[in-house]
C-alpha positions in Angstrom: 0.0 0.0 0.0 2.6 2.5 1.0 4.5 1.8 -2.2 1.3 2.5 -4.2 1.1 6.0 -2.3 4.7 6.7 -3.9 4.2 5.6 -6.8 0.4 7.4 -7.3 2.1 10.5 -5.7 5.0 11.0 -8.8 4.9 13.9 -9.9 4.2 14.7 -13.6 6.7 14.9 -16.1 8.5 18.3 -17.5 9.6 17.7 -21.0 13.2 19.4 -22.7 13.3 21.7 -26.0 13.4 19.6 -29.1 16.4 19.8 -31.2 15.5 22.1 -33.9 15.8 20.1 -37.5 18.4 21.1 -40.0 16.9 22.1 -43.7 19.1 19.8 -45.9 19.5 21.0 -49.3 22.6 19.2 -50.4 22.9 17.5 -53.8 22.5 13.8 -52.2 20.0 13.6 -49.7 17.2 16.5 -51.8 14.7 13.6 -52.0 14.4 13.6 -48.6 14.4 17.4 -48.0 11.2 19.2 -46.6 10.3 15.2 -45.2 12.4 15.1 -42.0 9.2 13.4 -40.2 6.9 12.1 -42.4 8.1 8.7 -43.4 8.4 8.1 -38.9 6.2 5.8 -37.9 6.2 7.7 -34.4 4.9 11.0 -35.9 1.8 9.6 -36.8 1.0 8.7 -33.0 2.2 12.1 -31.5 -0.7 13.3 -29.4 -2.8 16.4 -30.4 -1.0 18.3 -27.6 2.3 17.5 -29.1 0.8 18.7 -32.4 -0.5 22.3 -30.9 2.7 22.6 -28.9 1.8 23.1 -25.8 4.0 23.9 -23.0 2.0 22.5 -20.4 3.6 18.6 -20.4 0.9 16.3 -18.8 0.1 13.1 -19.4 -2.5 12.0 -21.9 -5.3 10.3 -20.1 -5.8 7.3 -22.8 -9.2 5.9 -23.6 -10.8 3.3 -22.1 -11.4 1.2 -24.6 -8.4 1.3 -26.6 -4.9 -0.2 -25.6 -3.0 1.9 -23.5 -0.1 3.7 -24.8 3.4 4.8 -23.3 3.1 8.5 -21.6 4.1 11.3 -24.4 4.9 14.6 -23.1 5.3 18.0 -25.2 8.9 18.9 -24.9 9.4 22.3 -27.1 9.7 25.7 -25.8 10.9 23.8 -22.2 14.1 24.3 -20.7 15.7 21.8 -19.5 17.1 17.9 -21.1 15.4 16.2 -18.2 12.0 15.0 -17.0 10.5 14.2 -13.7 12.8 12.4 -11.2 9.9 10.5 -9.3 8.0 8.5 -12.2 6.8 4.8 -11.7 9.8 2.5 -12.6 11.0 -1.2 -13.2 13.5 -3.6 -13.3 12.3 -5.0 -16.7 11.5 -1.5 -18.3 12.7 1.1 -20.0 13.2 3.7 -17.7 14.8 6.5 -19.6 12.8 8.7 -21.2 13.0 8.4 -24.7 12.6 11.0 -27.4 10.4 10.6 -30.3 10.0 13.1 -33.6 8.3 16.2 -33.4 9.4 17.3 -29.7 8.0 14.6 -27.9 9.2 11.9 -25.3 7.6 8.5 -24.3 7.7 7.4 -21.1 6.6 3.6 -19.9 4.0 4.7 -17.6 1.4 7.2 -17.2 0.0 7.7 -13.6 -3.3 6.0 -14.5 -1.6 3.2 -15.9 0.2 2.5 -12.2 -2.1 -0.1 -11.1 -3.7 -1.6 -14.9 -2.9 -4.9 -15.6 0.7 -6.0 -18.0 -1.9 -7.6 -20.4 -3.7 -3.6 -20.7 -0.5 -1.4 -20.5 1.7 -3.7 -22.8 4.4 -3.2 -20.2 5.3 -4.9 -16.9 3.5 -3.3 -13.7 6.0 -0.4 -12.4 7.4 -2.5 -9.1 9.1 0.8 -7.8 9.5 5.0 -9.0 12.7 6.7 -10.3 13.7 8.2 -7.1 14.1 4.8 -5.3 14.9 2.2 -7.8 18.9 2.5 -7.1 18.2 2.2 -3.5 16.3 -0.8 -3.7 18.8 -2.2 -6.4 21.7 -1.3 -3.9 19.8 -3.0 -0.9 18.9 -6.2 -2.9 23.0 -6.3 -4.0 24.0 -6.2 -0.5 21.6 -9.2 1.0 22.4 -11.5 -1.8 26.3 -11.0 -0.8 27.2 -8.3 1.8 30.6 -7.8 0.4 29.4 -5.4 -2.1 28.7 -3.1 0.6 32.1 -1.4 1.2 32.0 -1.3 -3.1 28.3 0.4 -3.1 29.5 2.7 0.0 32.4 4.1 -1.9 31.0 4.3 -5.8 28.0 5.9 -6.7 26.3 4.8 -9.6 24.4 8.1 -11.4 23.3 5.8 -14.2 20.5 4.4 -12.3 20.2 7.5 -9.9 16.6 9.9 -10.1 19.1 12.5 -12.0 19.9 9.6 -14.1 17.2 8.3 -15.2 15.4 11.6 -15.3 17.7 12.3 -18.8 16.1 11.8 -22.2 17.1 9.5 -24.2 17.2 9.7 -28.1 17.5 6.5 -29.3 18.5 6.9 -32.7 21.3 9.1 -31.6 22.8 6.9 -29.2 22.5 3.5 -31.7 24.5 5.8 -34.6 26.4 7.1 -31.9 27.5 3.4 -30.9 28.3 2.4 -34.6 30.5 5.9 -35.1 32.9 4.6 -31.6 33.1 1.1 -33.1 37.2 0.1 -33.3 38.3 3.6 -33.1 39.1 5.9 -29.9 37.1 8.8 -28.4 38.4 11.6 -29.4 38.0 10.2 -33.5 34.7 9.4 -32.5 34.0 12.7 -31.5 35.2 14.0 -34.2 32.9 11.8 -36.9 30.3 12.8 -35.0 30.9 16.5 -35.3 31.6 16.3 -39.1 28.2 13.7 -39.4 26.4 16.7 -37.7 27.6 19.4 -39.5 26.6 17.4 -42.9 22.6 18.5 -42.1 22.9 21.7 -40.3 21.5 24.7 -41.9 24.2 27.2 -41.3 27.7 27.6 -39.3 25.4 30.3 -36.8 23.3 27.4 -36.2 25.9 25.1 -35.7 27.0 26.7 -32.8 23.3 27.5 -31.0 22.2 23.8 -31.2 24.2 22.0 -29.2 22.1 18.5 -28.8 20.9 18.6 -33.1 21.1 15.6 -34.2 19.4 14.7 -37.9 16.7 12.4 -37.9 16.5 8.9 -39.5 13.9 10.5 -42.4 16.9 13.3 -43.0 19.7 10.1 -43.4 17.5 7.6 -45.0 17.5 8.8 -48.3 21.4 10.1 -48.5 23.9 8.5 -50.2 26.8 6.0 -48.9 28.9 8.9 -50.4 27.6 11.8 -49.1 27.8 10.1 -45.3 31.2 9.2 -45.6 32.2 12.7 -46.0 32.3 12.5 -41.7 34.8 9.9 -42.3 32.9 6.9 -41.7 34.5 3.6 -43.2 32.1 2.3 -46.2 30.3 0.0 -44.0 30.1 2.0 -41.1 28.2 4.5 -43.3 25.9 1.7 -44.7 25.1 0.8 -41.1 23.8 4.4 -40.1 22.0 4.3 -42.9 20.2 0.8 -42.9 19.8 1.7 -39.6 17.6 5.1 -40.3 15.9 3.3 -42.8 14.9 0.9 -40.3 13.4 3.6 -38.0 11.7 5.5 -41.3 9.8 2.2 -41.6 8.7 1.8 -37.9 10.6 -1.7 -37.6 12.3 0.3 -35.0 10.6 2.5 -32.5 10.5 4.5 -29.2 7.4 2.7 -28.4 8.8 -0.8 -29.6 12.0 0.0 -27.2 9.4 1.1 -24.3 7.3 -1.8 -24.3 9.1 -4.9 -25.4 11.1 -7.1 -22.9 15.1 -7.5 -22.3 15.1 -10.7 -24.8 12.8 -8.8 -27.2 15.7 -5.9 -27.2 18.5 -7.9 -27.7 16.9 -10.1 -30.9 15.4 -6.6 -32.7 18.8 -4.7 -32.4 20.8 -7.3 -33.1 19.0 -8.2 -36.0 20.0 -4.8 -37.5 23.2 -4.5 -39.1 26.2 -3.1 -37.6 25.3 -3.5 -33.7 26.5 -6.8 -32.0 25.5 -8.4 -29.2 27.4 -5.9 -27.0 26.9 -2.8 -28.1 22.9 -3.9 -27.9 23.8 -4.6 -24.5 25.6 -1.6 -23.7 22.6 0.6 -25.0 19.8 -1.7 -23.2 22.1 -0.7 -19.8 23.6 3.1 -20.3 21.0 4.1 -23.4 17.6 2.3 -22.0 18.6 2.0 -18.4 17.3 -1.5 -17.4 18.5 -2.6 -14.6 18.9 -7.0 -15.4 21.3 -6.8 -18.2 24.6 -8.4 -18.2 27.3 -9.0 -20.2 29.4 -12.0 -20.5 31.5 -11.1 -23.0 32.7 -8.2 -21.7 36.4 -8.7 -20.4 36.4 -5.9 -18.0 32.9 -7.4 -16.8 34.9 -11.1 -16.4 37.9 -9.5 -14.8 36.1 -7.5 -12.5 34.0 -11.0 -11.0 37.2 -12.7 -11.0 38.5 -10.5 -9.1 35.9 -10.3 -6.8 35.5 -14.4 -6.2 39.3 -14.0 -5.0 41.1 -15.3 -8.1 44.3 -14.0 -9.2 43.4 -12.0 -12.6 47.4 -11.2 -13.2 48.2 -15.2 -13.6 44.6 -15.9 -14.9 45.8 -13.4 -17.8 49.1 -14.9 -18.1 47.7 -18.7 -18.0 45.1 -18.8 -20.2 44.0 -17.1 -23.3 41.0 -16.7 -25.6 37.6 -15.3 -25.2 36.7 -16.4 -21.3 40.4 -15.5 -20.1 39.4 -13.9 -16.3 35.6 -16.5 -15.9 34.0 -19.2 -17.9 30.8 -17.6 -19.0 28.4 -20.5 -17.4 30.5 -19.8 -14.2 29.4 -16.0 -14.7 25.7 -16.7 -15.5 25.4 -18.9 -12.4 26.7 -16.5 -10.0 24.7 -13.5 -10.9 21.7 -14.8 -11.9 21.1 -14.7 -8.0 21.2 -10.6 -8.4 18.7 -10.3 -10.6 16.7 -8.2 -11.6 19.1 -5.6 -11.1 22.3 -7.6 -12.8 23.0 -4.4 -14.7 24.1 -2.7 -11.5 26.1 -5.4 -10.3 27.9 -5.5 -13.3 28.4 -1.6 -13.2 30.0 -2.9 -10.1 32.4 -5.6 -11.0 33.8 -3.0 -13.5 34.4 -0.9 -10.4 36.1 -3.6 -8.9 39.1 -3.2 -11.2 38.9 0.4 -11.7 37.7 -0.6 -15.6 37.3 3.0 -17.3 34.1 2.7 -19.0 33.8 6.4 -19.6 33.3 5.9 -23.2 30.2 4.0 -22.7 28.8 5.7 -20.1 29.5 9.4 -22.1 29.3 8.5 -25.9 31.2 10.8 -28.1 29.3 13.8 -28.0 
């Protein structure tokens, strides 16, 4: 009952200025100018108050007799990049808000959808709120095995913190974003990034205003392998970006697809899509979608970390033995922390703290 109270009593969400779209009138991509939005499958759900653009950002009360949808929020002529930092929560949801054309953001719950049934929402039943889901992830770390206490004590984890999970997400962003870092360092990341920016922005004065403009899929859809690559993206790399905007012109992929569907539903869609592997899907399910019961095997800092941790000696595990499970055998991995779930995510953010693993790059990607 009291967690009801908190979770009825969350307050409503403020939505954050949309980033301004780029008019692109270069030789390559003019079949798709004047359409940023209207091959998005999103845009055509945007609710009428995201259409009149309204500053008040409430939730839509959704009709009775239709399915109910993810929360959408106006976000333009706001302020800030953030929302609310007491919404309903869960360990098997999406709990960053995500950003969807035309200004908007989707969130997984509405207040009215607090107590509806999984099989009416689409989405698991919110089993905490934003402002205590990395305290009760903490407390359920420490009473499967205590000696992550001194660990918890000393790092704090903003990923999963109210002020983390209060930032919005754009999803696109951070999967191009993923494929731009892929086998090269941060600082050339950055860089592509900058140039892939600059390729759709309307003017140099603009350039420097807009911060947080990113073009949207319907914007890189229709451009040429040729024209991308003028970031310095590889061929492929560049083919990837775009497959992958085509992919979210279509609706295959979408904010509401990434809001409602479950960890294993996640992993198969973006996988599916070429150019993002099993861990960078898993990397943006954790740091992009904050859910809190994903883990990663294959990550060596991840194995190194647990090793570590269960008392082995990583120096002569790494000068023993080579190959992929160098530190932990993954079925050795799996076993021990399936007991922390569902909030493995945080416990592997903590087995990278265990060995000081710098992880920087995914938790800021190249801005």
């Amino acid at each position: 009952m009291a967690q009801n109270r908190v979770l009825r009593s969350a307050s409503k969400l403020r939505g954050v200025p949309a980033s301004p779209l780029a008019k692109d009138t270069r030789d390559t991509c003019t079949a798709g100018a004047g359409k940023e939005l209207a091959g998005i499958h999103e845009s055509r759900d945007v609710s009428a108050l995201a259409k009149n653009g309204a500053a008040d950002a409430s939730f839509i009360t959704p009709s009775k007799k239709k399915k109910v949808e993810p929360a959408r929020i106006d976000s333009r002529n706001l302020a800030s990049e953030t929302v609310s930092m007491d919404r309903p929560a869960g360990p098997h949801s999406t709990n960053a808000p995500l950003m969807i054309p035309r200004g908007s953001h989707v969130v997984a719950y509405a207040q009215e959808m607090v107590d509806e049934p999984a099989s009416k929402t689409g989405v698991s039943r919110p089993a905490t709120s934003t402002s205590q889901l990395l305290e009760q992830a903490c407390a359920h770390l420490i009473r499967v095995d205590p000696r992550l206490q001194p660990l918890i004590e000393k790092y704090h984890c903003r990923l999963f913190s109210p002020e983390g999970l209060a930032e919005v997400v754009d999803p696109f962003q951070s999967l191009c974003s993923s494929i731009m870092a892929q086998q090269v360092s941060g600082a050339a990341a950055s860089s592509i990034k900058a140039k892939f920016v600059g390729l759709f922005r309307e003017d140099a004065e603009r350039s420097v205003q807009d911060e947080r403009f990113f073009p949207s899929p319907a914007q890189i859809a229709p451009c040429e392998v040729p024209f991308l690559r003028r970031a310095g993206l590889s061929e492929r790399k560049a083919e990837y970006i775009k497959g992958l905007a085509q992919k979210f012109v279509d609706g295959e992929l979408t904010a509401t697809m990434l809001i409602k569907a479950s960890d294993e539903e996640i992993i198969e869609k973006l996988t599916a899509v070429r150019g993002l592997g099993l861990w960078s899907v898993q990397m943006f399910a954790c740091f992009g979608l904050k859910r809190t019961d994903i883990f990663s095997t294959g990550d060596l800092g991840v194995q190194r970390g647990m090793a570590a941790f269960m008392g082995r000696n990583v120096q002569k595990l790494k000068a023993n033995k080579g190959g992929k499970w160098k530190y932990m055998s993954e079925s050795d991995m799996l076993q021990y922390s399936a007991k922390f779930a569902p909030y493995r995510s945080l416990f592997m953010w903590y087995m990278w703290r265990v060995e000081d693993v710098d992880i920087a790059a995914i938790e800021n990607p190249p801005k």
